[in-house]
C-alpha positions as CSV (number, residue, x, y, z in Angstrom):
1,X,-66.1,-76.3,-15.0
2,X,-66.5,-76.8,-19.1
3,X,-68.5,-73.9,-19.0
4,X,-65.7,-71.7,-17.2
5,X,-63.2,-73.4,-20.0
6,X,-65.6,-72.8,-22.9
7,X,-66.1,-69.5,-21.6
8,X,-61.8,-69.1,-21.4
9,X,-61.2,-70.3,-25.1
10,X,-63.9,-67.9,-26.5
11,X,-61.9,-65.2,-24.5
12,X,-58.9,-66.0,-25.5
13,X,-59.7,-66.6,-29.2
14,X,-61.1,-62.8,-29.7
15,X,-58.2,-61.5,-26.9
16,X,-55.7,-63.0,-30.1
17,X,-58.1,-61.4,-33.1
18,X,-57.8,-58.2,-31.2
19,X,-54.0,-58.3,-31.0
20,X,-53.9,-59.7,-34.8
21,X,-56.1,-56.6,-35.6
22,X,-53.8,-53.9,-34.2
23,X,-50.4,-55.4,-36.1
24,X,-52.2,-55.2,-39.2
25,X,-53.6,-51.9,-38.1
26,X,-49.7,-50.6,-37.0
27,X,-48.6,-52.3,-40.6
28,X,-48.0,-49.3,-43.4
29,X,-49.7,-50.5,-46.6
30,X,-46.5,-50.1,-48.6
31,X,-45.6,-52.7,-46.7
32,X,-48.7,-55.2,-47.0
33,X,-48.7,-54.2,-50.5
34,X,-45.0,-55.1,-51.4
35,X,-45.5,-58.3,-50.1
36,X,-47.8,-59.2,-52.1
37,X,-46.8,-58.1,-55.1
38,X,-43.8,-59.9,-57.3
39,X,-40.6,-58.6,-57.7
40,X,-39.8,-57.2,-60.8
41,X,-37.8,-59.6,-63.0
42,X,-34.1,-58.5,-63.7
43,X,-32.6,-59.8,-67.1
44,X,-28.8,-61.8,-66.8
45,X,-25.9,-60.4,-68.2
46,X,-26.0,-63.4,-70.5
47,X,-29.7,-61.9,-71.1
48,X,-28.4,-58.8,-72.2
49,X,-25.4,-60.0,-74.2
50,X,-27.9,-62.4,-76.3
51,X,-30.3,-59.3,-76.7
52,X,-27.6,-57.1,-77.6
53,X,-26.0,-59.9,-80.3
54,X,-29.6,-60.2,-81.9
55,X,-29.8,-56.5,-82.1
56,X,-27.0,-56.3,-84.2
57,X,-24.2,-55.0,-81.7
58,X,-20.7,-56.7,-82.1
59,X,-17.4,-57.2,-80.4
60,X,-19.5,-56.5,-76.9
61,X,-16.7,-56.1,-74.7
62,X,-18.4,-54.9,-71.6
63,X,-21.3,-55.6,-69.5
64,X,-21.4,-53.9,-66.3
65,X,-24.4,-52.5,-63.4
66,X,-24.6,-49.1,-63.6
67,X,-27.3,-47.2,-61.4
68,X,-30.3,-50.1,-62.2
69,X,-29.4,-50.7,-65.4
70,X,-26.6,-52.3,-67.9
71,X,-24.1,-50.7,-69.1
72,X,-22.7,-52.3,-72.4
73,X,-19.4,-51.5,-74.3
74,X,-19.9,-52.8,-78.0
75,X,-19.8,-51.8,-82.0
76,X,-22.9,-50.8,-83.7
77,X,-23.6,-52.1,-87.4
78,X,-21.1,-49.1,-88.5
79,X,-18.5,-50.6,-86.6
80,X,-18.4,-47.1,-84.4
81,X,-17.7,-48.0,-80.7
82,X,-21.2,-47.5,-78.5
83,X,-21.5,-47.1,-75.4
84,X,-25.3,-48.3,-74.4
85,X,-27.6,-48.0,-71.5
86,X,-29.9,-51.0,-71.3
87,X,-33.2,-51.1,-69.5
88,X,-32.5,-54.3,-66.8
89,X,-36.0,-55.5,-67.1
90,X,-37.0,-55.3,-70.3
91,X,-33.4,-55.4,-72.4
92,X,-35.0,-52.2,-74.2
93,X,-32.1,-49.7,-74.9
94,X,-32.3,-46.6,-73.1
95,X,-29.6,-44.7,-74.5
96,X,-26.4,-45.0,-76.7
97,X,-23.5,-42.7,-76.9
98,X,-20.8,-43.4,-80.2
99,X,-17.6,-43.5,-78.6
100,X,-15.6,-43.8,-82.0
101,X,-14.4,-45.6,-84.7
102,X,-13.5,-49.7,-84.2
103,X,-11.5,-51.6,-86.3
């Protein structure tokens, strides 16, 4: 009787690795590999106005999400109005447009 148990649990065990095999197997490896790696890290809007202060932008009026990245409404060290495109990651500046003159 222990034998036939013994010989039931050592069936059962590979029966489960088996099964375990095939949903890793059915798994894409985007998939696996998303999982394991961490989610990119996504700067505040506080972030971005502190980043935006210390690079020498003023009167920042607007912060806004705009197609995965900031969008910030501000006046450059001319005092021209800017509109800027900031990198949501890294704060980086992608792009800046002058919008015209602030006073």
């Amino acid at each position: 009787m222990q034998r036939n148990i013994h010989r039931f649990l050592i069936a059962a065990a590979a029966g489960a690795a088996l099964a375990w095999g095939a949903v890793q197997a059915q798994a894409p490896a985007s998939t696996a590999a998303a999982a394991q790696a961490p989610a990119a890290t996504q700067l505040t809007v506080r972030d971005i106005y502190d980043r935006m202060e210390a690079a020498g932008y003023r009167d920042i009026r607007e912060i806004e999400w705009d197609h995965g990245r900031y969008e910030v409404k501000a006046a450059n060290a001319q005092g021209e109005r800017v509109k800027l495109y900031v990198n949501a990651g890294t704060g980086a500046v992608e792009s800046s447009r002058v919008r015209g003159r602030h006073d």
